[in-house]
Each structure stands twice: as C-alpha cells, then as structure tokens.
C-alpha positions as CSV (number, residue, x, y, z in Angstrom):
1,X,-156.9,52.8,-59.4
2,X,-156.3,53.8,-55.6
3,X,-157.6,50.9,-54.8
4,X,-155.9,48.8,-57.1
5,X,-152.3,50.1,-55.8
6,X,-153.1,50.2,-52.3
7,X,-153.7,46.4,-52.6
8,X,-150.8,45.5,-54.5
9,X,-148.0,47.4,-52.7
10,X,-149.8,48.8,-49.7
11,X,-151.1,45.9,-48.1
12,X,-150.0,44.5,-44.5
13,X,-148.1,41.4,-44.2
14,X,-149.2,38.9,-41.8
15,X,-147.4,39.6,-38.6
16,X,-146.0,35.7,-38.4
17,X,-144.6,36.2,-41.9
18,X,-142.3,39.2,-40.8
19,X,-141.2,37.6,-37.7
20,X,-139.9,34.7,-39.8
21,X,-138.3,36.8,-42.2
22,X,-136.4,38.4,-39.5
23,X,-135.8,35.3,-38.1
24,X,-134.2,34.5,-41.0
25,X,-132.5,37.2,-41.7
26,X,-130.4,37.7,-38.1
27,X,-129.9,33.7,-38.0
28,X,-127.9,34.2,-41.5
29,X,-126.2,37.6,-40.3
30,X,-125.1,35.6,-37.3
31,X,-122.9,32.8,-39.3
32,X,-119.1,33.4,-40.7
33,X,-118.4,33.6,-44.7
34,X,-117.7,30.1,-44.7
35,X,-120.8,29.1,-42.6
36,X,-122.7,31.2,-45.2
37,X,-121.3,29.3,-48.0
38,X,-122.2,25.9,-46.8
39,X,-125.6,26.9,-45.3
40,X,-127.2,23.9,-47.4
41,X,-131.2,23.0,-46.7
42,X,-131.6,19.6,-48.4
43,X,-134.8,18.6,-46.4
44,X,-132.8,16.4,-44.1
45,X,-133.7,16.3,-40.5
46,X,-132.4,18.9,-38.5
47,X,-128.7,17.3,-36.8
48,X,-128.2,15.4,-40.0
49,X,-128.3,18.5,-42.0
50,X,-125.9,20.0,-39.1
51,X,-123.6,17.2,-39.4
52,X,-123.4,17.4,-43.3
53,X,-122.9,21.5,-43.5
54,X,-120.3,20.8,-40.6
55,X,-118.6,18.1,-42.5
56,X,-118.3,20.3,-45.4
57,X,-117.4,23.4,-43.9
58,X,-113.8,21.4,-42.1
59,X,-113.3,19.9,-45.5
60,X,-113.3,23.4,-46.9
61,X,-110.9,24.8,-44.5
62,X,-108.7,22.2,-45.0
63,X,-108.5,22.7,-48.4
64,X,-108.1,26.8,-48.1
65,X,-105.2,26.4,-45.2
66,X,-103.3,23.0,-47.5
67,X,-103.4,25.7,-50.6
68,X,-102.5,29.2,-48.5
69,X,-100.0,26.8,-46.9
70,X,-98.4,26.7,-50.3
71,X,-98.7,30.1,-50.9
72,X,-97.2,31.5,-47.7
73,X,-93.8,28.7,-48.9
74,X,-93.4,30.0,-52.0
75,X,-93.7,33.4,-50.7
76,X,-91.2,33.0,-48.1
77,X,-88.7,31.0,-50.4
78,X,-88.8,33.9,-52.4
79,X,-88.0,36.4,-49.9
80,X,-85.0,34.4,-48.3
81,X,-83.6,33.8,-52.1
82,X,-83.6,37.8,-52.2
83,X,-82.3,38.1,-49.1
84,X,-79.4,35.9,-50.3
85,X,-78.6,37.9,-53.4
86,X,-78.7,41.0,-51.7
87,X,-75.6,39.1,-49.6
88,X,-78.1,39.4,-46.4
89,X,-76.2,36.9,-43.5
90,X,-77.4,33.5,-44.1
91,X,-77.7,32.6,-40.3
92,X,-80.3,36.0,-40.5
93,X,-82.0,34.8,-43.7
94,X,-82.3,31.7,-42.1
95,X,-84.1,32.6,-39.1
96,X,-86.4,35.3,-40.6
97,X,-87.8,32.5,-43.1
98,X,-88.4,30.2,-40.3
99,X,-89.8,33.0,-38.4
100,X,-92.1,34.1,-41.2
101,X,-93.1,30.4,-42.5
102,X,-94.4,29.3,-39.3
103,X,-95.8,32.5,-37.7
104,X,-97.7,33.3,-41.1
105,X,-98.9,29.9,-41.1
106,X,-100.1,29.5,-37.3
107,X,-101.8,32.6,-38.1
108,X,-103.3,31.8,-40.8
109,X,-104.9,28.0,-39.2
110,X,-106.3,30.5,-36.2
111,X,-108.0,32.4,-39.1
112,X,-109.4,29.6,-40.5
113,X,-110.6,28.3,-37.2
114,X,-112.2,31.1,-36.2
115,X,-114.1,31.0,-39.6
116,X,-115.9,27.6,-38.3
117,X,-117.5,29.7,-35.7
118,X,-114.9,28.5,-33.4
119,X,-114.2,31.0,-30.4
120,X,-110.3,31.1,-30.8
121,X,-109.9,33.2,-27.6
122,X,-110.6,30.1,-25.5
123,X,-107.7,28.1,-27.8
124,X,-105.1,31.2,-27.3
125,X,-106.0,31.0,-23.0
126,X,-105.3,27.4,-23.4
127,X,-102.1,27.3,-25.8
128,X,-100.8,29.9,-23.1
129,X,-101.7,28.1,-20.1
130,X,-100.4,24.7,-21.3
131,X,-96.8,26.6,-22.5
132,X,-96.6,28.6,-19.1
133,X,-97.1,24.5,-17.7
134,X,-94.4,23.4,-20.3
135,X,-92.2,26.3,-19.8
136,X,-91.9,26.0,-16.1
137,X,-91.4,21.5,-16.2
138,X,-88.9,22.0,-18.8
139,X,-86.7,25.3,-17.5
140,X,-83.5,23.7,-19.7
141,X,-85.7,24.2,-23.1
142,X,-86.1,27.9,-21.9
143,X,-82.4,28.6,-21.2
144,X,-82.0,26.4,-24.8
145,X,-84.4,29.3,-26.6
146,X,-82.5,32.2,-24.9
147,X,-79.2,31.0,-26.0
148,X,-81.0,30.7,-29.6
149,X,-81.9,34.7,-28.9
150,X,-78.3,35.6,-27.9
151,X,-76.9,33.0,-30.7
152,X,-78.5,35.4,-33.4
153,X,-77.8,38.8,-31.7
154,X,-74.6,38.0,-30.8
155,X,-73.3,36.0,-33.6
156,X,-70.3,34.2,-32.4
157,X,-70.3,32.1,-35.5
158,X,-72.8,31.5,-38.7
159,X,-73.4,29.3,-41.4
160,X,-71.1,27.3,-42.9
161,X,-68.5,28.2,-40.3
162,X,-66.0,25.0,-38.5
163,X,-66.5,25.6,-34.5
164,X,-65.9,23.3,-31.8
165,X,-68.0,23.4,-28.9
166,X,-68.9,21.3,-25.9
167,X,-66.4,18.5,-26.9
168,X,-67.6,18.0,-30.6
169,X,-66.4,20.5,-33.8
170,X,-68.1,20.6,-37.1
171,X,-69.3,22.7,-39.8
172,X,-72.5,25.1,-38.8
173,X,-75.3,23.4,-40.9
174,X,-78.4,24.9,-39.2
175,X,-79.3,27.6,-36.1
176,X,-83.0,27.0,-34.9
177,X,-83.9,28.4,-31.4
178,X,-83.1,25.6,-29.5
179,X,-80.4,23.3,-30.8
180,X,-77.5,24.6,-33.2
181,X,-77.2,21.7,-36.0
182,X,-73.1,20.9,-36.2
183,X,-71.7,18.3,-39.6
184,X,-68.8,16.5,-38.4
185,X,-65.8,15.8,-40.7
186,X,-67.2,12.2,-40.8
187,X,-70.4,13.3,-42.0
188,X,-72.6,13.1,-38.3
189,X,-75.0,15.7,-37.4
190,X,-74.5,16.7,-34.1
191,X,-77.7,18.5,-32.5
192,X,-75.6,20.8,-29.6
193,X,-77.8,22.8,-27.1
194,X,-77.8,26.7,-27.4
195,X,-78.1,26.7,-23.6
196,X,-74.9,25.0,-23.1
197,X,-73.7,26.7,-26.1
198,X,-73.7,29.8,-25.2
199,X,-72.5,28.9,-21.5
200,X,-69.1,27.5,-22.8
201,X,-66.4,28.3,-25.3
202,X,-66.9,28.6,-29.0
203,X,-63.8,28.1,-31.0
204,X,-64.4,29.7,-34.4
205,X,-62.3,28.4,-37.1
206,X,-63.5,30.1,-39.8
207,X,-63.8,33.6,-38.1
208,X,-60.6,34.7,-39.8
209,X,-59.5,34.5,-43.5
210,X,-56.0,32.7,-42.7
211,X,-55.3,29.7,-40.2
212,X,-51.8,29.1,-38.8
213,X,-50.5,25.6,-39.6
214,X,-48.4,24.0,-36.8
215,X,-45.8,20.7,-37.2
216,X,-43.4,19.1,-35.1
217,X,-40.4,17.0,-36.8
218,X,-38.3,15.0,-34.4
219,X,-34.5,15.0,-35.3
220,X,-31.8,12.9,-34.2
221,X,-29.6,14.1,-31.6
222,X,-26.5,13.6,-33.4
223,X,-28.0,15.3,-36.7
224,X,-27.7,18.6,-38.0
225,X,-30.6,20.4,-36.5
226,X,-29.8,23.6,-39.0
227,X,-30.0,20.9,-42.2
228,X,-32.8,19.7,-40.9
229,X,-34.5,23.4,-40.4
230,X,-33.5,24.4,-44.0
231,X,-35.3,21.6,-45.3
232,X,-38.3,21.8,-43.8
233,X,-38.7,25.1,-44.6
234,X,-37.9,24.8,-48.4
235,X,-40.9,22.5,-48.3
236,X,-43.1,24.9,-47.3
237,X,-42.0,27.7,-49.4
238,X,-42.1,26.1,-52.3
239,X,-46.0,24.6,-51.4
240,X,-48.7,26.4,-53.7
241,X,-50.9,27.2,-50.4
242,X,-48.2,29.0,-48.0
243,X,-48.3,32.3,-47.7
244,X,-45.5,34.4,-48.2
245,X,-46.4,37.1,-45.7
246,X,-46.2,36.2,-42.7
247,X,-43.2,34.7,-43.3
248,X,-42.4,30.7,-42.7
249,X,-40.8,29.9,-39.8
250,X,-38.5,26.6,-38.8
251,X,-36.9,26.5,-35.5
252,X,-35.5,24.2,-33.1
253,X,-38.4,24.5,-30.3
254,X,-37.4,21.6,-27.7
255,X,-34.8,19.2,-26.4
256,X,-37.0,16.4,-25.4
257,X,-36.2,13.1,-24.4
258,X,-35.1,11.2,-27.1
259,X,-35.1,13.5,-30.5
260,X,-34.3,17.1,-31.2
261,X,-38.1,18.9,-32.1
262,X,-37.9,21.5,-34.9
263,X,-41.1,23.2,-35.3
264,X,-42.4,24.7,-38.9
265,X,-44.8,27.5,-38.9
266,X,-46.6,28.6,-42.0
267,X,-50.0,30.3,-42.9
268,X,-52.6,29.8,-45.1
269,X,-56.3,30.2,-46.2
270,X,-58.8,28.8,-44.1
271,X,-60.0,26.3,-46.7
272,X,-56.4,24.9,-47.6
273,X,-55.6,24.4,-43.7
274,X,-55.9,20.3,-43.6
275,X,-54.6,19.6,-47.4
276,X,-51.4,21.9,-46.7
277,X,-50.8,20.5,-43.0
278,X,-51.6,17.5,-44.8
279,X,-49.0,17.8,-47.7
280,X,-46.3,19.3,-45.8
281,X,-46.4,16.7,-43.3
282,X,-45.5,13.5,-45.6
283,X,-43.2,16.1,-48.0
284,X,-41.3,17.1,-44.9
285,X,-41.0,13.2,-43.6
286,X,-40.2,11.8,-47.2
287,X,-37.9,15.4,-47.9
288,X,-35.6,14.6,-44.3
289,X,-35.4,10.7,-45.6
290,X,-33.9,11.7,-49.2
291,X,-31.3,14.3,-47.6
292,X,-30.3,11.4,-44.8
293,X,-31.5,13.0,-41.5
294,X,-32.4,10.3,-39.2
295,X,-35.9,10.4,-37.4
296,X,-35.7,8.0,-34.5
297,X,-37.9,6.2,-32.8
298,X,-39.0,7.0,-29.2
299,X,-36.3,5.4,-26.9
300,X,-34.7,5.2,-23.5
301,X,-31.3,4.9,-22.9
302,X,-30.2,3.3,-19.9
303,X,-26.5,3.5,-18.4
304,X,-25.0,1.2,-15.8
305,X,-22.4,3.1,-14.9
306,X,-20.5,1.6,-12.0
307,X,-21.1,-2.1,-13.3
308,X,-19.6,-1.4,-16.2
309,X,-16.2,-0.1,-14.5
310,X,-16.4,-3.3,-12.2
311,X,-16.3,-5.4,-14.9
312,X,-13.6,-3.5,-16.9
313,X,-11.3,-3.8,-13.5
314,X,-11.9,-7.8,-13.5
315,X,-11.5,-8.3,-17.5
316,X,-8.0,-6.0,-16.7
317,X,-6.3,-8.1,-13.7
C-alpha cells in the first residue's frame, strides 16, 4: 500500500514540466484584469493571436469607458439638480458639474488605459510637457483661466444676470474658465474673454432688486413747464410697475437750446425696467399732446438785428 501512494501522490515531476508551469503561472500574474479576460489561445500563430486579443481588449475598453461615461452623466446631473433645489448658486452648480463631469471622466479613460498594459506615467509626462509648451505660446489663454478663477471666487455677476462688459451687454448664459457666454437682447451669443473681463468694468444690472428709470421730455419755451411736470408725473403714478417709495420725481432739469427738458424719475423692479420706460415714454408723449403742450422740433433761431432796423428806417422815410 506504501508503495501504491508513494507512486500516486509522492512521485517527482519532470523538472521541464514545473518550469513550464511556472512559466505559466508568472506570465498570467504579469497581465491586467482585462488582459486576463481576453487571454484567448485559438491555435493561431503567435502575432496574429496578439493582434486578435489586442483588438478585443480596445473594443472592450471602449465599450466599459462609452457606458461609465453614461454613468458618471447621470450621476453628475443628479448632483447639480440637488444642488439647485437646495437653492445652491447656479454659477457654483454650474462649475462643480463641469468640474466633476470632465475630471471623473479623464480619470476614468487614464484607468482604462492603464488596464491595456499601457504605462500611463509616460502619457501624464507628456500631457504636462505639451501644456507647459501650450501654456507658455498662448499666455492670453492663461490670463483667460485666471479671470475664470477670480470670476467664480469673486462673483461680480452670475447666471441669468444683464451686465455689460467690454462694449457688448447681455444676459449671463454660461461661465466656463475661459470665455463668459453673454445672450444679447437680439438673441446673439457673445463669447467675452475672462481675461479682459475681469480687467475692465462690469456693469451689473441685475445686482439690485429695483432699477431707476430715467426720461427726458422737451417742452416748449413758451409752455407751462409746471403743466407739463404734473402730467408727466400722473403718468407714472398711476403706471402698475412704479414704485411708490421712492417717490416719483418730475423736474425741470435743463434750459437747452431750443426746448425746456423736464426730467421724470421713477423706480421699479428690475424685470419691469424696459416695458415701464417703455410705456411711460409713448403715455407721457401721447398724455402732453391731449392736454396741448407743444413738443418742438430741434431748431435755430437766427436774428438779423441791425438789417432789420435799416430796413424799417427806409420803409419809414
């Protein structure tokens, strides 16, 4: 029976048959998970085989980073909606999804690079190298990203907000790092430069919760400038969107040339500013017409004096 067991359990392998094993065994350790999973032995010859278990392998990945891709979206999408209802600032929510979408995702194709057997170490050395190359040709794009770092710490405006900047006003659409997305009042998209941005002045219009409205009526000279000022200013007491308090004001401002200037002074709400100047401006022109104060056109008067009193002298001898 000793016999028996020493020949089935105890007996030697051939050397050549461990070393393969071995072999084997440290070859397989060697390869990623995903090299593992495609380590396919069809019989093909040797580079062929490669190719094929190479092929599949990129396939793969592509697959795994087009799905976590989708993942990491609705993931994100659900954190900025949360961030939203939690009345988080919108230029803030804004940024951190952009932040988190793209970092999680150029994480995530390093990842799946380095799961091909790919040293990614020599890719980060040469992503750095080339933006160190990019950064220091292009030293505008890097004064554009800081003004993108001081636009979101500083704040000076955020979504949805009516500034004018650098020539051009508009509603605040988007804030990336580089270029601050404006929507003109005729619908244009106006991509405006944080560098330059942040360099210049930023009127906010929507900063405060009431806006000041502004007009100028010309009267006649030879009108009653106090009429005239009680009119206009029972317009814009009696408009829906004028504020009581601070109260309207309707004053004779200027003697200019040709017309008398009364200026009315009312405030509302930021979102009624350009229907109320609007209203007030054809209610006050049609409201000055009905009561009979004349409006005049712009004019010059000119007086020859001393040719008139030479002329009167000859019509007289």
């Amino acid at each position: 029976m000793f016999n028996i067991f020493k020949l089935l359990f105890l007996t030697d392998t051939p050397a050549d048959a461990t070393d393969t094993t071995t072999a084997s065994s440290d070859a397989t350790a060697n390869l990623s998970p995903i090299e593992r999973i495609f380590n396919f032995d069809f019989g093909w010859p040797s580079q062929l085989q490669y190719l094929f278990n190479k092929a599949c392998e990129v396939v793969a990945a592509i697959i795994i980073f087009v799905i976590l891709c989708k993942i990491v979206n609705i993931i994100t999408r659900i954190i900025r909606k949360r961030m939203l209802k939690k009345g988080a600032d919108k230029t803030i929510t804004s940024v951190v999804y952009t932040l988190l979408n793209k970092g999680i995702k150029i994480i995530l194709l390093f990842m799946l690079i380095g799961t091909l057997g790919v040293d990614t170490s020599s890719i980060i050395g040469l992503f750095t190298a080339t933006g160190l190359g990019i950064g220091l040709a292009l030293q505008g794009a890097l004064s554009n990203f800081a003004g993108g770092i001081l636009i979101i710490i500083i704040r000076p405006f955020k979504l949805d907000d009516y500034i004018e900047c650098q020539g051009v006003s508009g509603t605040v659409e988007e804030i990336h790092i580089f270029y601050t997305h404006l929507r003109t009042p005729d619908n244009k998209v106006v991509y405006v430069p944080n560098g330059a941005l942040i360099a210049g002045n930023v009127i906010n219009y929507s900063a405060k919760e009431i806006r000041r409205v502004d007009i100028n009526f010309n009267i006649d000279y030879q009108e009653n400038f106090i009429k005239a000022e009680n009119i206009i200013k029972e317009i814009a007491i009696a408009h829906s969107s004028v504020l009581k308090d601070p109260e309207v004001f309707a004053r004779v401002t200027e003697l200019s040339n040709s017309a008398v200037v009364v200026t009315l002074r009312c405030w509302v709400k930021g979102d009624d500013y350009w229907g109320t100047r609007f209203d007030l401006i054809e209610q006050g022109f049609m409201a000055l017409q009905t009561n009979g104060v004349k409006i005049p056109f712009n004019q010059l008067e000119i007086s020859y004096r001393q040719a008139l009193d030479e002329k009167n002298k000859e019509e007289h001898k």
